[in-house]
N, C-alpha and C positions, 0 to 999 in steps of 0.2 A: 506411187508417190505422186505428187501434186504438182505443183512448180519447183523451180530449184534454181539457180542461178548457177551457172557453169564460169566458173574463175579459169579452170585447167586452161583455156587459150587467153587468160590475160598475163600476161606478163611482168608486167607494169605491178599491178596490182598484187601479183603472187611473190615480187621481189619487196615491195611494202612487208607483208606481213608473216612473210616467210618464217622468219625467226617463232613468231608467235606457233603460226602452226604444225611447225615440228618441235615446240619444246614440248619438254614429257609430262608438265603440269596440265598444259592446255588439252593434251591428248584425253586427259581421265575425260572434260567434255562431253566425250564420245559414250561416255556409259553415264552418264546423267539424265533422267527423264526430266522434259524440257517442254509442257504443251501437247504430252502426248509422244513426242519425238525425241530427240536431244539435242541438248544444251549445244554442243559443238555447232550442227548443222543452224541451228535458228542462229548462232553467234553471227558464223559465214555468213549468213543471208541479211541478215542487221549492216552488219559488216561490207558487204559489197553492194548491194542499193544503195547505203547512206556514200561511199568511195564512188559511184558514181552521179549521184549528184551533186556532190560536192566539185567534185572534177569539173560538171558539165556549167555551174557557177562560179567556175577560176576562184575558188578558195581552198582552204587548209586539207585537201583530196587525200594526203598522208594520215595525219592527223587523225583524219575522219576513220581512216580504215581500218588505225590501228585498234585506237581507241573503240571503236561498232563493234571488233572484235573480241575487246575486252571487257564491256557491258555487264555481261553477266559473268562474268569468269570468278566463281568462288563455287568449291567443291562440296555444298551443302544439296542431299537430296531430296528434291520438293516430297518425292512419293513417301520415303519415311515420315515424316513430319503431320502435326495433328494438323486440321482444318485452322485452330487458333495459331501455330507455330507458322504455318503457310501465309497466314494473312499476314503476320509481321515481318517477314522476309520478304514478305511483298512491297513493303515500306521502308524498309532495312537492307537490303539486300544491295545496294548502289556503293555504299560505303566499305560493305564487304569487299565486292568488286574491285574497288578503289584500292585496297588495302594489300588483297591479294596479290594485284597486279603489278603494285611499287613494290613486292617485295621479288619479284621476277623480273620484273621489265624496269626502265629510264621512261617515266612518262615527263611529256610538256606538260605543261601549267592549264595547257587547254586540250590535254587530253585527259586530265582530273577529272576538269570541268567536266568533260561527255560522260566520261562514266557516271560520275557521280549523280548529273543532272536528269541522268535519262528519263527518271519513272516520275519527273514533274508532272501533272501537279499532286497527280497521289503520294511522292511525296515533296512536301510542299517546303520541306526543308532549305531545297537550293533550287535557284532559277535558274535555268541556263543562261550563261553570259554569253556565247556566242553562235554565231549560223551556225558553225559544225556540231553544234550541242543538242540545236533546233531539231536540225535533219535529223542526228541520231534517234533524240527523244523521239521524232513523229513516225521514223522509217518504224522503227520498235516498235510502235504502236500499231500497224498496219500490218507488218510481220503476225506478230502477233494472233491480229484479230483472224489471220491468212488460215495460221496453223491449228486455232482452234475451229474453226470452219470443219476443215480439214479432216479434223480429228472427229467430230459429232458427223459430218454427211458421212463416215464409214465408220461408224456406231447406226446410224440410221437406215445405213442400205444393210448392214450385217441383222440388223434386227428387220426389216420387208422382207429380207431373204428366207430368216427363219419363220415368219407370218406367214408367207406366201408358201414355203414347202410344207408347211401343218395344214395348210388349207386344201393342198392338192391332194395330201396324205389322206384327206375323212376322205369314205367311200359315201 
């Protein structure tokens, strides 16, 4: 695996969103392809980067955590989906979030905001109104760009591996 943010010794942080990560909805997550990986793990990682720099900014650090972990939380799987059905979910997919989430969890008024705003400006629908919105949206973005790296360099070395043993193989 690649980086990973280890929460297991935050406390703090694991009594925030505790709720979130044993209810039973949030679990499916865990079988979601998500960038190659899943949904759950990228959530957490959204989720505890943006809870720490929020923290480290003395602003909405709750807020922040709950909401980064609620970003993408809607049970729709990118791999089934045609290339046109993915682009729109791509632009769509916030309000789902949004949607799903109120109908599990008590969100603040400005943990709407985060979910909803995250995938500005692609979509251009809502601006984030606040820092905690900011963070999320940018951690997300950076995440992101992290795990599909991730995912092509072991696409890249899996295919040198196979180059390179055809090549030792000619006699």
């Amino acid at each position: 695996m690649f980086y990973d943010f280890t929460i297991d010794n935050d406390r703090e942080y694991k009594k925030i969103v505790e709720d979130i990560l044993d209810h039973e909805e949030f679990q499916k997550t865990k079988d979601i392809n998500h960038h190659g990986l899943n949904r759950y793990d990228h959530s957490i990682r959204v989720s505890y980067c943006s809870y720490k720099i929020a923290k480290f900014l003395h602003i909405g650090y709750e807020e922040t955590a709950r909401a980064g972990l609620l970003h993408d939380f809607f049970l729709v799987n990118n791999k089934e989906m045609s290339a046109k059905e993915k682009m729109t979910t791509l632009v769509t997919h916030p309000k789902y979030a949004k949607a799903y989430s109120e109908k599990y969890f008590d969100l603040t008024e400005k943990e709407k905001d985060i979910i909803v705003s995250h995938m500005f400006p692609l979509a251009p629908t809502r601006v984030p109104k606040y820092a905690e919105s900011w963070i999320v949206n940018l951690v997300d973005d950076y995440i992101t760009i992290r795990e599909q790296l991730h995912v092509k360099r072991k696409q890249i070395y899996r295919f040198a591996n196979f180059v390179f043993a055809l090549i030792l193989s000619i006699d």
